[in-house]
Every structure is written in C-alpha cells, then in structure tokens.
C-alpha positions as CSV (number, residue, x, y, z in Angstrom):
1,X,-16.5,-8.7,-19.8
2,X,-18.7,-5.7,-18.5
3,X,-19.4,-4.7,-15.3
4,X,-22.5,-6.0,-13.8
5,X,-24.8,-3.2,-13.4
6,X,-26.3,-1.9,-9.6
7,X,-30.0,-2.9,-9.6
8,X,-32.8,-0.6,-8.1
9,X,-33.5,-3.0,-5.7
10,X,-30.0,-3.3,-4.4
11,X,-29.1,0.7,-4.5
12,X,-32.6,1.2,-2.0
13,X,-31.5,-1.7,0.2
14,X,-28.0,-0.4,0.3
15,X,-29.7,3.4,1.3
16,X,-32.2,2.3,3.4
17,X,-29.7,0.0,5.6
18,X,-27.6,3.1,5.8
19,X,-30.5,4.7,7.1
20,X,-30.5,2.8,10.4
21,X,-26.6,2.8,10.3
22,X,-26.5,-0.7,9.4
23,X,-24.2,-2.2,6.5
24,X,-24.5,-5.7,4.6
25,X,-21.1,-6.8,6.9
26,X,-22.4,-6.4,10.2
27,X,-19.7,-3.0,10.5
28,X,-20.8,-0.2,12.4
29,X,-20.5,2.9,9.7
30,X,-16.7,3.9,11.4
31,X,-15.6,0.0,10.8
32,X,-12.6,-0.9,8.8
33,X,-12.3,-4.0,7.7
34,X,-10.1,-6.9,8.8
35,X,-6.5,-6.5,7.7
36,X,-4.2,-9.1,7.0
37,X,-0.5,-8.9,5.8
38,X,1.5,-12.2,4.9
39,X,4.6,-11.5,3.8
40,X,6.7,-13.8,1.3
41,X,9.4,-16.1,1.5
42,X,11.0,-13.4,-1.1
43,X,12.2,-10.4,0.8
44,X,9.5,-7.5,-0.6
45,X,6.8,-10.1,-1.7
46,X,3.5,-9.9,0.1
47,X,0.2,-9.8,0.4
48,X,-2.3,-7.6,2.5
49,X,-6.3,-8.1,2.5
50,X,-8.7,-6.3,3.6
51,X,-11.6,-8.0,4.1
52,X,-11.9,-9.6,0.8
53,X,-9.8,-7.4,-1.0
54,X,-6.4,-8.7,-1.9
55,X,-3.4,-6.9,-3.4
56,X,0.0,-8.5,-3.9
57,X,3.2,-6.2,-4.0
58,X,6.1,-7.1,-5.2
59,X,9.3,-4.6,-5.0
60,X,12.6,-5.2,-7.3
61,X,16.0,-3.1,-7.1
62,X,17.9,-1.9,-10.5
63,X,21.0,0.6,-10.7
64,X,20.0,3.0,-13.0
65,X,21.3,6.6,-14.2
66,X,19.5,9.5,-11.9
67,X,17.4,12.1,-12.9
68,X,19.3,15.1,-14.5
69,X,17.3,17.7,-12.1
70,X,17.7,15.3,-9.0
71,X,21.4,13.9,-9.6
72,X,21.6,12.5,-5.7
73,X,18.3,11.1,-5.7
74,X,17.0,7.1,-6.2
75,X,14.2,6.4,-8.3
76,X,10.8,5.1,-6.6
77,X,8.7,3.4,-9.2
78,X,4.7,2.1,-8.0
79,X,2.8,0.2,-10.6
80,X,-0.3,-0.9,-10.2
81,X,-2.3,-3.1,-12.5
82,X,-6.1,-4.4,-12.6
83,X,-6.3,-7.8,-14.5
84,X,-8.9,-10.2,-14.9
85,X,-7.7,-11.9,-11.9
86,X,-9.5,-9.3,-9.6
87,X,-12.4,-9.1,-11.1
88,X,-13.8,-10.1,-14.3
89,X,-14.6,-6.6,-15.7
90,X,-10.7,-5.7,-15.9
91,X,-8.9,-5.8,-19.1
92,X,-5.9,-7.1,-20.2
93,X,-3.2,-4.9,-20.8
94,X,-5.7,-1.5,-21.1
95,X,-5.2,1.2,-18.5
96,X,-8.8,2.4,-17.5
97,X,-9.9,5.4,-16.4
98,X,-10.0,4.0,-12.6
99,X,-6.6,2.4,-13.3
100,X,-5.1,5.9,-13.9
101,X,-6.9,7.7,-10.8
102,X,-5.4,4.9,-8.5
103,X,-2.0,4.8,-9.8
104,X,-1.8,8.9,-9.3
105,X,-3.2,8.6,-5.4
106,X,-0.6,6.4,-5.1
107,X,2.0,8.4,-6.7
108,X,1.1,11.5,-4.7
109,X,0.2,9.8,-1.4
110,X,3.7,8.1,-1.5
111,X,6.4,9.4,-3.5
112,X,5.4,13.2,-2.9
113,X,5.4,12.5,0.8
114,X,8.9,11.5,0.5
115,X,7.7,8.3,2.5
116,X,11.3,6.5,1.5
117,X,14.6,8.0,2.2
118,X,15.9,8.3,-1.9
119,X,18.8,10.0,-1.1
120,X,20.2,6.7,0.3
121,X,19.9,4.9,-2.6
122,X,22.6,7.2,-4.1
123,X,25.9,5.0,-4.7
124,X,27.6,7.8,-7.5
125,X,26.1,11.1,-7.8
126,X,25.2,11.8,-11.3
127,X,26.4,8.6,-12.2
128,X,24.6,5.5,-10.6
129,X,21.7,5.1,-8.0
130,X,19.3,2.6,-7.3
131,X,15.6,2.7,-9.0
132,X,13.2,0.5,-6.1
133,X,10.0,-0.6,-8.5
134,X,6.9,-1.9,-6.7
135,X,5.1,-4.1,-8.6
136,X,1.3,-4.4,-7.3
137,X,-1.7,-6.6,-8.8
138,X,-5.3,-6.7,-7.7
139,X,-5.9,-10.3,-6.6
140,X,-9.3,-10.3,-5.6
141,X,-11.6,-6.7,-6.0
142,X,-14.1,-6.0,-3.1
143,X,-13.9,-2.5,-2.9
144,X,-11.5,-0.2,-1.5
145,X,-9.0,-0.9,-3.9
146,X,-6.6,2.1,-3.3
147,X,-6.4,1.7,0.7
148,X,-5.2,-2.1,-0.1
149,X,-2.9,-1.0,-2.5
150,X,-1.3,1.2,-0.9
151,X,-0.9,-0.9,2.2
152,X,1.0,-3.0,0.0
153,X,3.4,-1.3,-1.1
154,X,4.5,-0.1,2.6
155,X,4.7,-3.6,3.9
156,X,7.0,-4.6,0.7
157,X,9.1,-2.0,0.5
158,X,9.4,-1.9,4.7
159,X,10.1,-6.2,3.9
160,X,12.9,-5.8,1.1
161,X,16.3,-6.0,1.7
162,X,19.1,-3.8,-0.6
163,X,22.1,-5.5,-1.8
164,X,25.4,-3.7,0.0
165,X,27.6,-1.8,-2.5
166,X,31.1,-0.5,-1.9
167,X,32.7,1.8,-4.5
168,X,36.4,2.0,-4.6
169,X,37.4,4.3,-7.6
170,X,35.7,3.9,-10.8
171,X,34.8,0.4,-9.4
172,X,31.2,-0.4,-8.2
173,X,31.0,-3.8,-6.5
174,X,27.3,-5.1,-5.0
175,X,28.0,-8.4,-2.8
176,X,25.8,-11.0,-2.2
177,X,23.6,-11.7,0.7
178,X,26.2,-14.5,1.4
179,X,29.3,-11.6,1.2
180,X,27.5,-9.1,3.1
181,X,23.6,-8.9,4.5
182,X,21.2,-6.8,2.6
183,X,19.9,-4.0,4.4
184,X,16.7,-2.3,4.6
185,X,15.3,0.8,3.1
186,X,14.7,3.7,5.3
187,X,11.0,4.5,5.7
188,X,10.9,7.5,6.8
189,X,7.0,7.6,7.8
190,X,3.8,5.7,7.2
191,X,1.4,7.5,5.2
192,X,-2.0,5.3,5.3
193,X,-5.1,6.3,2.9
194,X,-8.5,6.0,4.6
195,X,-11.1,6.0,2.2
196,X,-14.7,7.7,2.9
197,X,-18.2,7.1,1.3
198,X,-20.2,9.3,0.8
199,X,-24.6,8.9,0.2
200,X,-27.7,10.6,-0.2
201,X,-25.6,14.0,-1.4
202,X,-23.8,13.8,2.0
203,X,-26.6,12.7,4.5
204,X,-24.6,9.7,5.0
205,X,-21.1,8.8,5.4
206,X,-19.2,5.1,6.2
207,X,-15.1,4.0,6.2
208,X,-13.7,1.5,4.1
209,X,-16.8,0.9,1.6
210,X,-17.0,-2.5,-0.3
211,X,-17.7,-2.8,-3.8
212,X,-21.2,-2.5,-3.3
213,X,-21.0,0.5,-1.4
214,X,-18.8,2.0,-4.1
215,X,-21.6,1.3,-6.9
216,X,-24.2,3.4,-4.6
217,X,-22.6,6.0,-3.2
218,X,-22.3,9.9,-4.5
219,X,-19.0,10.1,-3.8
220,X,-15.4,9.4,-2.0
221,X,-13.3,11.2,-0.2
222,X,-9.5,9.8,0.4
223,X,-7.7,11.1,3.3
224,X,-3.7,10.3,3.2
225,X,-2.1,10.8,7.1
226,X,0.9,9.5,9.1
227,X,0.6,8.8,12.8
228,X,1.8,12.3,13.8
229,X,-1.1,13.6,12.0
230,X,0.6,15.3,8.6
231,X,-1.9,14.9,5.8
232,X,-0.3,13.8,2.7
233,X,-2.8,13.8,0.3
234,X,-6.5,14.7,0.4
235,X,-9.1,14.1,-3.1
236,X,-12.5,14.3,-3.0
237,X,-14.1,13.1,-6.0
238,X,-17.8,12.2,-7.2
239,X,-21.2,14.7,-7.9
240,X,-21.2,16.9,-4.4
241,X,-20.1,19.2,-2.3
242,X,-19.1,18.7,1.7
243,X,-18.8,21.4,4.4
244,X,-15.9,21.9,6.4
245,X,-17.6,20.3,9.3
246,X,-18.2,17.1,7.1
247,X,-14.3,17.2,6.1
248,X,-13.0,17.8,9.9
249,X,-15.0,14.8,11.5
250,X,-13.7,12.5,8.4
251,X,-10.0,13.9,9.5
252,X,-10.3,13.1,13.2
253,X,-11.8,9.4,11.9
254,X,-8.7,9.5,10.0
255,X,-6.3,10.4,13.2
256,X,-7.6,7.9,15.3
257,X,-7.4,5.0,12.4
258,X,-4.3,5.7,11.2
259,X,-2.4,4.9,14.9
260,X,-3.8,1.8,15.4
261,X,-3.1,0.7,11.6
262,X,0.5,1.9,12.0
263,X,1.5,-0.5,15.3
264,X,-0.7,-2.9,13.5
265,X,1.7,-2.7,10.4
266,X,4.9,-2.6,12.6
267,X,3.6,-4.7,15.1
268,X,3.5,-7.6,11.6
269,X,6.7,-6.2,10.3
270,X,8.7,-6.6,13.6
271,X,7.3,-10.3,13.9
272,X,8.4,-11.4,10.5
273,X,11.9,-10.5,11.2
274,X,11.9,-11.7,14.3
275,X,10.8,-15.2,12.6
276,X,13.3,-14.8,9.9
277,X,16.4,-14.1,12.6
278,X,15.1,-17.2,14.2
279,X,15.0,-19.3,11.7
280,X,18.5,-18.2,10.3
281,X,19.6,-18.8,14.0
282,X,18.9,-22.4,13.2
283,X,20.4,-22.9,10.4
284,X,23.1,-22.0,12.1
285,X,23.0,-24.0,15.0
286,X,21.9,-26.6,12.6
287,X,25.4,-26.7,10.4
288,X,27.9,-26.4,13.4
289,X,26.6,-29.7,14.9
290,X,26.9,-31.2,11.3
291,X,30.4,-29.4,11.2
292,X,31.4,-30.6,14.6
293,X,30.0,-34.5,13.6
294,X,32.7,-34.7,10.4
C-alpha cells in the first residue's frame, strides 16, 4: 500500500506552528520524546519506544570462521527490517531506499565506532570466533525511526549474555548457563544518534521529529556522540545547505542530550539485572527450603 500523501493544509499548519515554536505534541522545539526500554524475559530481547515509535531488537550468538583480513576479530551483524507491521506502506521482503540509508547509519554509527569490544569474542585466532547478530523490526513507525533503532540495538546487545567457552587443545567446549553463567559483552561506549529537522531552508530547526514532521521538513541532520563528547557519525541529508553556526548549536543540543540519555539507559540496564539477581536469589532460597523439607 502507498504512502499517504502530506496535504497543503497539513504542511502550512505544520510551518506555521513552527513559526511560534509550537509542535502538534505540546514539545518545546529542543524536546525529545518519552523513552521507554523493556527488556525481555530472553537475555538480548527488548523493546525501546520513543513516543510512539517502537523497535524490537533481538541479538543471537553463532561461532563462525573470522574475517581473513581481521583473523582476531568477532563479527557484529545489525539488521534492520521495515514490515508491514510498522506501517502499512512497508513492503514485504523489499529493501527500500530508506531501508538501505538506515541500515548504513547504523552500520557506521556502531560498528565503525568500535562500540563492542570484537576482539573478545575471539575463542581461536584464524580458526573460530563468535558472530553477535542483532536482529531489529520496526513495530510501530512515528518518526525517527533510526534514533529508536539504534537505541535498540545498545540495550540488547548491553542485555545478552555469551555462553562461556574453554578450549583445551583442538577441543572447543561452550557450557551451559547451568555449567557456567553467561557473561556479558563488553560495551565499550554508548554512541546515541540524535536526529535534527530541518524547515523553511533552515529558518527552523526541532529534535526528534515525528512522522509528520519528517513529511514537511527540508531536511535531517543525524548527529552520532558518546557522553564524552566523540562524534561518531555525522550525515546531513535533504535539499539545503547549513552554516557552521547552524551545525555547532545542533552539536551542543547533541552534548547535553546524549548525558542524560546515557544514565537513562544504564540507569534501565542496571535495574533489570538487579531484578534478574533477585529473582534468581529466590529461586534459590526457594529450593533449599524444599531441599531441607525432603
């Protein structure tokens, strides 16, 4: 099904609104959306939203031969796909055009950043290391599709647990959580995309634009930074040109966003595994009174 086309009505409503830095939402123009991460019963399963835009990501562990060029490396594998489920003008099994822009930001914002520690997921150089795949699917598209996404995939991958692997010899073993526990994945930073919007050939700018906001404006400009203020990737794309002032105020924005989303994120990842010790702490408790009873 096709994309239902902006209206004249709705593009001069959108404009004007911006005009008196107002937006349909009630956000001020600097406003970012409520985020919301539930993570999964499945270790690297979640969900984030923000506002109405939901992503799940989904991450999945095979041993694999490494690259010929990179022989101590891991593999890191992001996938993401736009199905009918997110909004109606998707297609089934066809890569579009945005599909492909939003799986390279991804790439380039994550894997080029060297966000995971790969060299860890080495078991036999040249001979076996571990690919990590993230798997992500737009559940619900409301704009801002790429900041979700990628989101996602730091949550999951910061939420899955490795299998342990000892390697005696030509002999590879990987225990079970029951054996040994899993352990995490080394994240080495947190680098967050803030998307920009940009309208009227500049005149007005706004953070985290909905999917209205994306039909109107001129163009986007996607900012990739860690808390200690390294950029990782920066794309500008749309009919127009900004000056360096424009670019510089959008990067401070950027600064001051990212630290708060960072603790946000750890702040939600730190809970969660608090909840899961507690829960295993139970269990526990649980099965010695049972032991004790027999």
């Amino acid at each position: 099904m096709r994309e239902v086309p902006l209206s004249l009505c709705e593009y001069d409503f959108v404009i004007k609104a911006l005009s008196e830095n107002l937006r349909l939402d009630k956000r001020g123009v600097y406003d970012v959306r409520d985020i919301k991460i539930d993570f999964l019963k499945t270790r690297g399963a979640c969900i984030v939203s923000i506002g109405n835009t939901q992503v799940s990501g989904q991450v999945s562990a095979d041993i694999v031969k490494p690259k010929d060029s990179r022989p101590n490396e891991g593999i890191l594998k992001i996938n993401l796909d736009l199905s009918p489920m997110g909004a109606q003008h998707f297609e089934v099994g066809k890569q579009s055009e945005q599909g492909v822009e939003l799986n390279r930001l991804l790439e380039r914002n994550l894997k080029q950043s060297r966000f995971l520690d790969i060299e860890t997921l080495c078991i036999r150089a040249g001979e076996k290391v571990w690919q990590i795949r993230v798997d992500l699917n737009v559940l619900n598209h409301d704009g801002n599709i790429l900041d979700c996404a990628n989101l996602a995939v730091i949550c999951a991958v910061s939420h899955f647990r490795l299998p342990e692997v000892s390697v005696t010899g030509d002999q590879i073993k990987i225990f079970t959580p029951e054996e040994r526990n899993p352990i995490p994945l080394i994240v080495i930073h947190m680098p967050i995309t803030l998307s920009f919007a940009f309208f009227d050939q500049g005149k007005y700018l706004l953070v985290d634009p909905n999917e209205l906001e994306e039909k109107c404006m001129d163009g986007k400009l996607v900012i990739g930074m860690n808390r200690h203020r390294e950029i990782c990737t920066m794309q500008l794309s749309g009919n127009m040109l900004l000056l360096k002032d424009q670019i510089k105020r959008c990067v401070d924005i950027t600064a001051k966003k990212i630290l708060k989303i960072t603790e946000f994120i750890q702040e939600e990842i730190n809970k969660n595994s608090s909840d899961i010790e507690n829960k295993k702490s139970i269990r526990s408790s649980n099965l010695d009174e049972k032991m004790s009873l027999i």
